[in-house]
C-alpha positions in Angstrom: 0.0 0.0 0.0 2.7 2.2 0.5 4.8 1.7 -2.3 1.5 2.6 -4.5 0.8 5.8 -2.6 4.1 7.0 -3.7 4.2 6.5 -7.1 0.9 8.2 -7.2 2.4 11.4 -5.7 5.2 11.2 -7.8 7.0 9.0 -10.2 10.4 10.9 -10.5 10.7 10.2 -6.2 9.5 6.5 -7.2 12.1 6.2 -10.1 15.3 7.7 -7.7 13.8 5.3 -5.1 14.3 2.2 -7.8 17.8 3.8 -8.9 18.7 3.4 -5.0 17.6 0.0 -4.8 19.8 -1.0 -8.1 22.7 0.1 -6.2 22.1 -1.1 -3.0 21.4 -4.5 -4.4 24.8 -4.3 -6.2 26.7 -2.6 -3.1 25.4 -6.0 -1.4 26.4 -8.4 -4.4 30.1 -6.8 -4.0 29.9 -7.2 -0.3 29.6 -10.8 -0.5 31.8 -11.2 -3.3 34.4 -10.0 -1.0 33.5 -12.0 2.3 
């Protein structure tokens, strides 16, 4: 429910918010690359 309440008050917020998630998925990824 709150996912969709923010994209409806706005998309360029929703869009950074999936730009963060890409790079904290890959920031992760790395992380256990390395351990």
């Amino acid at each position: 429910m709150y996912l969709l309440n923010q994209r409806k008050k706005s998309k360029q917020k929703n869009k950074n918010v999936m730009i963060d998630t890409m790079i904290f998925c890959y920031i992760n990824e790395n992380l256990a690359t390395i351990n």
